[in-house]
Residue frames as qw, qx, qy, qz and C-alpha x, y, z in Angstrom:
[[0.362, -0.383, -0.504, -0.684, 312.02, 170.04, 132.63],
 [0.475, -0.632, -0.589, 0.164, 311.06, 168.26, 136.16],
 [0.621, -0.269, -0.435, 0.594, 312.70, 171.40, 137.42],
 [0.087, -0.149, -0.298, -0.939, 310.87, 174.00, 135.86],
 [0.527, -0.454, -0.556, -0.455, 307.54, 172.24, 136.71],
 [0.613, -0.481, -0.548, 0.304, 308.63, 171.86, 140.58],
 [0.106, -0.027, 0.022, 0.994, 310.03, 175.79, 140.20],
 [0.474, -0.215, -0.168, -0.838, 306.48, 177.26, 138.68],
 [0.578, -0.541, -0.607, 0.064, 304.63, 174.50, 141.68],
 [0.462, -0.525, -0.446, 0.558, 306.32, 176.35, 144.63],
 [0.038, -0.208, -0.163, -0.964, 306.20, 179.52, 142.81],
 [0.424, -0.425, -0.523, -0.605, 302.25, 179.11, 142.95],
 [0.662, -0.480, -0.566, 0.103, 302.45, 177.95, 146.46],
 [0.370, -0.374, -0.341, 0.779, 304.23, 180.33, 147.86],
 [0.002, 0.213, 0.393, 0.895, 302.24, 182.47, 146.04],
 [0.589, -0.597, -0.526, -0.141, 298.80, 181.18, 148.04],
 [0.624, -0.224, -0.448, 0.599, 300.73, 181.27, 150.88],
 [0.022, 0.266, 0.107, 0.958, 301.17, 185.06, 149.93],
 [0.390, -0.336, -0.348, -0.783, 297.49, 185.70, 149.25],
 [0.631, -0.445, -0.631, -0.081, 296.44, 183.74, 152.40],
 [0.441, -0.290, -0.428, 0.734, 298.63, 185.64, 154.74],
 [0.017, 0.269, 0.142, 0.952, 297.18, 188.98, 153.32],
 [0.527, -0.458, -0.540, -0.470, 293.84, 187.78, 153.87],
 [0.674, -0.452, -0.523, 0.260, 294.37, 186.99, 157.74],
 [0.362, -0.202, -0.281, 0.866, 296.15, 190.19, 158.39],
 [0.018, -0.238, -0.262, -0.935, 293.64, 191.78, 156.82],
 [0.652, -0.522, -0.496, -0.237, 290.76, 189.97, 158.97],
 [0.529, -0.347, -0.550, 0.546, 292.75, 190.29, 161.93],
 [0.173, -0.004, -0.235, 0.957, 293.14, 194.08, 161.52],
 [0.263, -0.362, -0.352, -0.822, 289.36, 194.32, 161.44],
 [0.712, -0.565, -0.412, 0.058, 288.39, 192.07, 164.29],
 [0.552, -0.257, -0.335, 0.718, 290.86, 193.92, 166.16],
 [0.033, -0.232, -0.244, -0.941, 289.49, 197.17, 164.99],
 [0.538, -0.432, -0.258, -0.677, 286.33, 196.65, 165.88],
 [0.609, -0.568, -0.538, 0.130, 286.86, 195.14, 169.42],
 [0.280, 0.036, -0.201, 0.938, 288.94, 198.50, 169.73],
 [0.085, -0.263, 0.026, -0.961, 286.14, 200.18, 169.18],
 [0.702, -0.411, -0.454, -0.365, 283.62, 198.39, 171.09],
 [0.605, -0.548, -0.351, 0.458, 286.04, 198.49, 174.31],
 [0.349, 0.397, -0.062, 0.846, 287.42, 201.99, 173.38],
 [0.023, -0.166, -0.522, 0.837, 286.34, 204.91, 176.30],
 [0.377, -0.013, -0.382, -0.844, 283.96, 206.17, 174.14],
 [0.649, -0.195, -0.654, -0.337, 282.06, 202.86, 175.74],
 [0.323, 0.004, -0.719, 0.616, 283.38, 202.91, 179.21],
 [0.301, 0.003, 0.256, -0.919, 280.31, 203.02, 181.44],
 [0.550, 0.116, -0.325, -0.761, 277.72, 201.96, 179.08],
 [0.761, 0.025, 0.542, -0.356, 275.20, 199.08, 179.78],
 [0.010, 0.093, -0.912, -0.400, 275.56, 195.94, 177.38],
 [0.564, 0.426, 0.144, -0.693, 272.19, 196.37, 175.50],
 [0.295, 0.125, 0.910, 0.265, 270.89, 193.74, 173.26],
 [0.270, 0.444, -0.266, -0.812, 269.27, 195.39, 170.42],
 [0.589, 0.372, 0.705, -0.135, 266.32, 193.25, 168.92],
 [0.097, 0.312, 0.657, 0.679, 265.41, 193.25, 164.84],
 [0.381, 0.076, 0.141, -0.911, 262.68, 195.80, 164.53],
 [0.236, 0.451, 0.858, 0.071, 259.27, 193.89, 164.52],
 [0.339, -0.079, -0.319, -0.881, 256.20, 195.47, 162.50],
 [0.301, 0.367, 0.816, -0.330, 252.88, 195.00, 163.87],
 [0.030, 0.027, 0.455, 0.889, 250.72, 195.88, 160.80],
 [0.296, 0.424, 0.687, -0.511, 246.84, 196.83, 161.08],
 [0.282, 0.509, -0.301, -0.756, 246.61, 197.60, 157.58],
 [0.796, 0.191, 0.569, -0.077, 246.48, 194.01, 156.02],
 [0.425, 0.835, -0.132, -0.322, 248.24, 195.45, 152.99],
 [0.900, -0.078, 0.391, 0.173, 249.74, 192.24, 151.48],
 [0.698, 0.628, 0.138, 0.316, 251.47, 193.91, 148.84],
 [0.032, -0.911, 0.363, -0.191, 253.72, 195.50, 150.66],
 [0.980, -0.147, -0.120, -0.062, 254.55, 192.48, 152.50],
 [0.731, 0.209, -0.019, 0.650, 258.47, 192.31, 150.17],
 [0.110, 0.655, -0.190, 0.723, 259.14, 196.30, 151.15],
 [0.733, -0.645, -0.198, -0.088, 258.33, 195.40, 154.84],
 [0.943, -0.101, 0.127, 0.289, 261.01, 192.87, 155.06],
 [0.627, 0.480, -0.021, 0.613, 263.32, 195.36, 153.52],
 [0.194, -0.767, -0.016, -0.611, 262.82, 198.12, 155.54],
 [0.784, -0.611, 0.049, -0.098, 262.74, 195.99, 158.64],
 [0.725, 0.079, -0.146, 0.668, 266.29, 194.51, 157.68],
 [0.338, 0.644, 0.091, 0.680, 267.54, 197.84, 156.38],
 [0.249, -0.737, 0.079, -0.624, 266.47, 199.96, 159.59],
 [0.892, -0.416, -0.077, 0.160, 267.04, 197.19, 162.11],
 [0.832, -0.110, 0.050, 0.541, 270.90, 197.55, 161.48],
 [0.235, 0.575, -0.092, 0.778, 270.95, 201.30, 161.06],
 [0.554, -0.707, -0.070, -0.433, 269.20, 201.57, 164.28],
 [0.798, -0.296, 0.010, 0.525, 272.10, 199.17, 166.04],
 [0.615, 0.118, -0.004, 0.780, 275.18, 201.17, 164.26],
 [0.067, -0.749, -0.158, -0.639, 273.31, 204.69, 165.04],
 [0.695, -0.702, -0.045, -0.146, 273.37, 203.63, 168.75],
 [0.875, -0.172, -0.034, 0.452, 276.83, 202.81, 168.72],
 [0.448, 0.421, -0.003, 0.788, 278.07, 205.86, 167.21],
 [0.131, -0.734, -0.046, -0.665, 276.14, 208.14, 169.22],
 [0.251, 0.044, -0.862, 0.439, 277.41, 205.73, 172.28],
 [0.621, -0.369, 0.070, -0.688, 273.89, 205.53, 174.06],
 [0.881, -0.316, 0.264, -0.232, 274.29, 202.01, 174.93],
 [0.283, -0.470, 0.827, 0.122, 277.22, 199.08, 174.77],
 [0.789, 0.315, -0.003, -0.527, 275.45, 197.38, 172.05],
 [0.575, -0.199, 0.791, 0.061, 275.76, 193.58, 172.07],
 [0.741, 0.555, -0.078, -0.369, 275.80, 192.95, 168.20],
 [0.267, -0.565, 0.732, 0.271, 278.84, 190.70, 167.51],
 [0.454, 0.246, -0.685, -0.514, 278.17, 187.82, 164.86],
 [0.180, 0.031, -0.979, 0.096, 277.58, 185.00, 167.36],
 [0.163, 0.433, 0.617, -0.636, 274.69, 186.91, 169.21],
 [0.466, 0.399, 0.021, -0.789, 273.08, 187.84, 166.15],
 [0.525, 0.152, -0.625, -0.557, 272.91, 184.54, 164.60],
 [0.034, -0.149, -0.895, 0.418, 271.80, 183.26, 167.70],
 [0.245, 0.348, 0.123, -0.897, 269.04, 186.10, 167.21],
 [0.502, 0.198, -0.381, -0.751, 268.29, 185.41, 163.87],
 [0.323, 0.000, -0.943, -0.077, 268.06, 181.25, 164.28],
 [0.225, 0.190, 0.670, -0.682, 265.47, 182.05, 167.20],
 [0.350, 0.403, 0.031, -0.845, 263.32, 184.46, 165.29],
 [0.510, 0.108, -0.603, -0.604, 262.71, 182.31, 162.48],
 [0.342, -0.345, -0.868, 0.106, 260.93, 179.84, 165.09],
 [0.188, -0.885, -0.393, -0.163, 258.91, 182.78, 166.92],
 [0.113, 0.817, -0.027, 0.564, 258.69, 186.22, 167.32],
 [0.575, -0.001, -0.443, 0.688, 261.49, 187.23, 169.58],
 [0.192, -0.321, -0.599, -0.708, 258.75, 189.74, 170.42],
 [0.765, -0.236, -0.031, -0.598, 255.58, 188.61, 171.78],
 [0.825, -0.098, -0.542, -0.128, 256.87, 185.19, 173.55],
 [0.688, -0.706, 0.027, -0.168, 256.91, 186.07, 177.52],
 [0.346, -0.875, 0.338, 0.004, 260.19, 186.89, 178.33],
 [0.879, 0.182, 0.301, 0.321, 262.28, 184.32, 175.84],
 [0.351, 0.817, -0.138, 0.435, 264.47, 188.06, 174.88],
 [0.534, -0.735, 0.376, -0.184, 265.50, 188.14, 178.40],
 [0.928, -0.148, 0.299, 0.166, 266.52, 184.40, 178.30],
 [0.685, 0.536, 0.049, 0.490, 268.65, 185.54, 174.51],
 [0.256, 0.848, -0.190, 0.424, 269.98, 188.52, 176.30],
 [0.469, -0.740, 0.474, -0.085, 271.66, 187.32, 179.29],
 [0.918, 0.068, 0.345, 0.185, 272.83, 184.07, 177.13],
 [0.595, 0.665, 0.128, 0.432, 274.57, 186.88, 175.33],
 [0.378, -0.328, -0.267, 0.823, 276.11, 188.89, 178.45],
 [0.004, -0.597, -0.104, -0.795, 273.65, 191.88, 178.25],
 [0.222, 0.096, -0.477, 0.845, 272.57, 193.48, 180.63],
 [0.391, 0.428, 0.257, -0.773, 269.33, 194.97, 179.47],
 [0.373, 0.221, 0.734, 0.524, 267.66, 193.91, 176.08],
 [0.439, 0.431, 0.076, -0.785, 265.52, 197.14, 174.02],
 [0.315, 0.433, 0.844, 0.020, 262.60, 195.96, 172.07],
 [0.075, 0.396, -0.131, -0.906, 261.79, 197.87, 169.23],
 [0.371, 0.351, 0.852, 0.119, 258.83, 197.61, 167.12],
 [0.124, 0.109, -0.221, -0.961, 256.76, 199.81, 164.82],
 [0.328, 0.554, 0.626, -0.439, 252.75, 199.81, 165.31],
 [0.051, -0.132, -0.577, -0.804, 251.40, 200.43, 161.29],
 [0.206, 0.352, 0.433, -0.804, 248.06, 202.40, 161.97],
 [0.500, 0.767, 0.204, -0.346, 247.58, 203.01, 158.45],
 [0.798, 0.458, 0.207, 0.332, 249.37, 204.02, 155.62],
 [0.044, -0.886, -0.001, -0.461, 249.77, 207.31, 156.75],
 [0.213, -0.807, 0.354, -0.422, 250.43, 206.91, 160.34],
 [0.837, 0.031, -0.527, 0.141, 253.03, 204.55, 162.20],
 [0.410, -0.827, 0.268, -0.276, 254.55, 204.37, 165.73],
 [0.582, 0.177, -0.720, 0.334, 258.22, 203.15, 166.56],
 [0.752, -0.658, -0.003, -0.041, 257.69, 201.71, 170.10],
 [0.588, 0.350, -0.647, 0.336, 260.68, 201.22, 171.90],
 [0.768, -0.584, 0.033, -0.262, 261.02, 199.58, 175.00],
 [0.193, 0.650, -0.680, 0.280, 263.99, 198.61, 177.37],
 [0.703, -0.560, -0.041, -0.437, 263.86, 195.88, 179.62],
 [0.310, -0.589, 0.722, -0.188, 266.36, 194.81, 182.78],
 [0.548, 0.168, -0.820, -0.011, 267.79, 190.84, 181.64],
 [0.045, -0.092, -0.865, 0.491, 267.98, 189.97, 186.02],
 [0.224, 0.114, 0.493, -0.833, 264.54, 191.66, 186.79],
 [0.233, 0.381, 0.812, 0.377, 262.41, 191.41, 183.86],
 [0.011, -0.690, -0.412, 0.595, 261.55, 195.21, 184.63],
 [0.387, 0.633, 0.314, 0.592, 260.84, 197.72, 181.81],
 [0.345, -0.527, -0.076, 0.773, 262.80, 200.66, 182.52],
 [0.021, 0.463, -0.161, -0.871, 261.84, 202.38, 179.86],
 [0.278, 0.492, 0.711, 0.419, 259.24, 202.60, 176.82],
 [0.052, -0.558, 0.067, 0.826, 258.23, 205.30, 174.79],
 [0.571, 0.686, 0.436, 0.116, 256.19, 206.03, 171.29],
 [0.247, -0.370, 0.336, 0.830, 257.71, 207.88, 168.27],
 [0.584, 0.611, 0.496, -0.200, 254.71, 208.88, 166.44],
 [0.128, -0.366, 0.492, 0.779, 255.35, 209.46, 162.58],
 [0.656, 0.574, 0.050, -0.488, 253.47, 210.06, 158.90],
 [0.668, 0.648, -0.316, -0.181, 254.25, 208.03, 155.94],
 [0.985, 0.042, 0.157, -0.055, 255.67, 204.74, 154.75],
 [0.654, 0.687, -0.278, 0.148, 259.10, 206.09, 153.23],
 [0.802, 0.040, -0.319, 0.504, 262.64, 205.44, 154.00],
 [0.198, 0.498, -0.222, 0.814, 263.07, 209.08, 154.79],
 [0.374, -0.646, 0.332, -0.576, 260.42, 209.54, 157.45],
 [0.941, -0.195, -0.214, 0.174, 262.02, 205.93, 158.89],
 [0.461, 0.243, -0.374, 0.767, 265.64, 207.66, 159.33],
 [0.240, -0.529, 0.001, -0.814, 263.86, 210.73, 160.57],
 [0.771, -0.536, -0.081, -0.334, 261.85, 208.77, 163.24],
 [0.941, -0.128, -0.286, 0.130, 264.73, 206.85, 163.92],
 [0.480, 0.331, -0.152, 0.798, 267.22, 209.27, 164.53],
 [0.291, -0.618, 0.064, -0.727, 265.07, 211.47, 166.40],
 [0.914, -0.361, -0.169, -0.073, 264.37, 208.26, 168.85],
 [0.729, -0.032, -0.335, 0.596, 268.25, 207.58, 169.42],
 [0.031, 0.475, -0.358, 0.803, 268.99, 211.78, 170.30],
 [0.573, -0.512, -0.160, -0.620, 266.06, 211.28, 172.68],
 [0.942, -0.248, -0.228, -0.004, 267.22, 208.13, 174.14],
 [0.711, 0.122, -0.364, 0.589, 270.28, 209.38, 174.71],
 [0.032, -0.534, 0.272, -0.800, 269.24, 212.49, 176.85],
 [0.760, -0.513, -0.023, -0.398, 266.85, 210.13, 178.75],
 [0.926, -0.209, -0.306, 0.069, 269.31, 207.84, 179.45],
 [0.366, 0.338, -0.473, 0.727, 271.97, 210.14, 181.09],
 [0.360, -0.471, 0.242, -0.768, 269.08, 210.32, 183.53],
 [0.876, -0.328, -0.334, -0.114, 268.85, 206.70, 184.60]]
């Protein structure tokens, strides 16, 4: 009997054992995957850009939107990183450590509006440059994604730019956003 119970133990253990090794090869091939493709040519070249959470400046006061902000901002913040990566416009510093460095700021102040405290997060993160994106709520009707680039050593803004748009929906958000990245990427084969 003891030898049945110590048979179905190491069964089970080598069974873990199993299911633990899967798990690691399966984490490894993704972290390895994705520093392929973050050093792959397709990057060779590109500036290491730190890529801020879109901010909303609202002038509307429209408290009931408030919860669909917050969604939107997530939601478009992290299509607006993985859109730049594919369309390679910038080395985009997004790894896990620099973005919960990001988020742990932000929830103590706006990463934003606090004289040059992005600069300080983006060279503590090996960028280069950090862009500053925000969206300027006019109305209901009309909104403007800002974006803005500025140099980490210099504190210079190499680049800013409005993306006027209509309406509050998800669509004209892709739409504005997408149209911003093609845009950024023809201006920036001219820096």
């Amino acid at each position: 009997m003891k030898t049945f119970v110590l048979q179905k133990k190491s069964q089970g253990i080598l069974q873990l054992f199993r299911s633990i090794f899967t798990i690691l090869l399966f984490l490894s091939t993704q972290l390895s995957f994705g520093e392929e493709l973050n050093t792959s040519p397709k990057f060779e070249g590109l500036i290491e850009t730190f890529v801020l959470d879109i901010d909303l400046v609202d002038n509307t006061n429209d408290e009931s939107q408030k919860e669909n902000n917050a969604l939107l901002l997530e939601k478009f913040s992290k299509i607006f990183r993985e859109q730049l990566k594919q369309e390679a416009v910038f080395k985009v510093v997004d790894d896990e450590k620099s973005m919960a460095l990001m988020k742990k700021i932000a929830r103590k102040q706006s990463l934003h509006r606090c004289s040059g405290c992005e600069l300080a997060l983006g060279e503590k993160v090996g960028a280069k440059q950090v862009l500053v994106p925000w969206i300027v709520r006019i109305s209901a009707r009309i909104q403007t994604l800002m974006i803005e680039i500025r140099d980490v050593e210099t504190s210079t803004v190499l680049f800013k730019k409005p993306y006027v748009f209509k309406g509050s929906t998800e669509k004209a958000w892709m739409h504005t956003i997408l149209f911003a990245i093609q845009d950024l990427k023809r201006e920036m084969k001219e820096f």
